[in-house]
C-alpha positions in Angstrom: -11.7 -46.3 11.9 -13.6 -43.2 10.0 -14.9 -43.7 6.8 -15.8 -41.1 4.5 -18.7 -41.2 1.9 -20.3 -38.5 1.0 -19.6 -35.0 -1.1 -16.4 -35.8 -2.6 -15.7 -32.1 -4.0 -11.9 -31.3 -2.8 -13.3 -29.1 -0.2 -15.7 -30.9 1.5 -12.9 -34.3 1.5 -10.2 -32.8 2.5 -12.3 -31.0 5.5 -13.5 -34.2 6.0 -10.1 -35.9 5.9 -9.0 -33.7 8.3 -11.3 -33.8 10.7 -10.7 -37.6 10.8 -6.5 -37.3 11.4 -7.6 -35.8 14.8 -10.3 -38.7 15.8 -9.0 -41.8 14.0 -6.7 -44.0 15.7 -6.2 -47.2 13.3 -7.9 -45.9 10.1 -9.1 -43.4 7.6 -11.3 -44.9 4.6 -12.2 -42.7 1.5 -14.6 -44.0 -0.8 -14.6 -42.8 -4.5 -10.4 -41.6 -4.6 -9.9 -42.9 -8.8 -12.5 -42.0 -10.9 -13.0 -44.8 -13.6 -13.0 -42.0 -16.4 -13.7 -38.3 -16.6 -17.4 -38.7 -16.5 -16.9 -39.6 -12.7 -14.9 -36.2 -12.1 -18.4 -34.9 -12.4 -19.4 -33.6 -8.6 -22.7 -36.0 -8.6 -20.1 -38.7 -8.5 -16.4 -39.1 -7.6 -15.9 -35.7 -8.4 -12.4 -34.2 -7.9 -11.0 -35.9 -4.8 -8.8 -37.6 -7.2 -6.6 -34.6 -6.2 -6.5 -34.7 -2.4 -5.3 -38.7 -3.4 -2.7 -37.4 -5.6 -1.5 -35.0 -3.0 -1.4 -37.2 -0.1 0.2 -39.7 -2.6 2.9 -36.9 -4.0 3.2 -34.6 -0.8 2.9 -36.6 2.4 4.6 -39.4 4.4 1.5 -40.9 5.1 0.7 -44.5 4.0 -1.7 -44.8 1.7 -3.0 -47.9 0.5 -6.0 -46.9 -2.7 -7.5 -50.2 -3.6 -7.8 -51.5 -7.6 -11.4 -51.6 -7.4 -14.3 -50.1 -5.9 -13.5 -46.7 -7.4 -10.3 -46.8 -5.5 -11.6 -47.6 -2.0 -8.5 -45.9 -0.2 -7.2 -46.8 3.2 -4.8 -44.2 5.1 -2.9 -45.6 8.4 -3.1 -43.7 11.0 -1.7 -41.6 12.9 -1.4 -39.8 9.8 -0.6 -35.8 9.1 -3.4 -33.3 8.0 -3.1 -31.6 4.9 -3.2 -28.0 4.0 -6.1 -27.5 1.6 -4.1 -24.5 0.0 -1.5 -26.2 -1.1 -3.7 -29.0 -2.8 -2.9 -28.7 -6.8 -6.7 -27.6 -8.2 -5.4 -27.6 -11.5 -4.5 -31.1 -11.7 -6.3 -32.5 -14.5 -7.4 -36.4 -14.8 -5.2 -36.8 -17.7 -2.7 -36.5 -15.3 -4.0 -38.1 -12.5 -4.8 -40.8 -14.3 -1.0 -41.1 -15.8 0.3 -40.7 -12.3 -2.2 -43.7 -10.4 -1.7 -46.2 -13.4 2.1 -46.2 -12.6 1.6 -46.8 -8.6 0.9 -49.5 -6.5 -2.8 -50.3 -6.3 -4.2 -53.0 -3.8 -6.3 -56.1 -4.2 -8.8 -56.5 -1.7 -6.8 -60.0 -0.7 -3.8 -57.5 -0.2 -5.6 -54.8 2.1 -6.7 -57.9 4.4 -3.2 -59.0 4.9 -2.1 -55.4 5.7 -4.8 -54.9 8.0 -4.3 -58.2 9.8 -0.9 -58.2 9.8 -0.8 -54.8 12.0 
């Protein structure tokens, strides 16, 4: 399992997320995926890794499990596929984002435990 906390700027996630599709075996963690508003998007906070979630969401098999709390607290099975940080959409605005995440499935932490258990 790798978790990842820290600068959550699209540049420094994704490297991060990256890195972490070579070394995981069970589990990649990203704190701070859905902003709660655009004052989060600001990079002292969630910043803009709203759009690495978007794009593995939108652009990958990989399965992807954001939580409905905890500033979207997202879990990624693994093995899971890197992504290629020029293709990630830097124009994606949270308008959108946010449009796009309110019409998917989001987890309850009940519902991660069962998924996690049940592997």
């Amino acid at each position: 399992i790798i978790y990842i906390d820290a600068n959550h700027d699209l540049d420094y996630v994704s490297r991060d997320y990256n890195n972490s599709v070579i070394r995981a075996k069970k589990w990649i963690i990203i704190h701070d995926m859905i902003p709660p508003n655009v004052k989060f998007t600001d990079s002292s906070l969630c910043s803009d890794s709203y759009r690495l979630l978007y794009h593995l969401m939108t652009q990958t098999k990989n399965l992807i499990y954001p939580l409905d709390n905890d500033f979207g607290l997202t879990f990624i099975k693994c093995p899971a596929k890197t992504v290629n940080i020029g293709c990630i959409d830097r124009d994606l605005n949270f308008n959108k984002f946010e449009n796009f995440i309110n019409s998917q499935k989001l987890y309850s932490n009940e519902e991660i435990v069962n998924i996690i258990n049940g592997e």
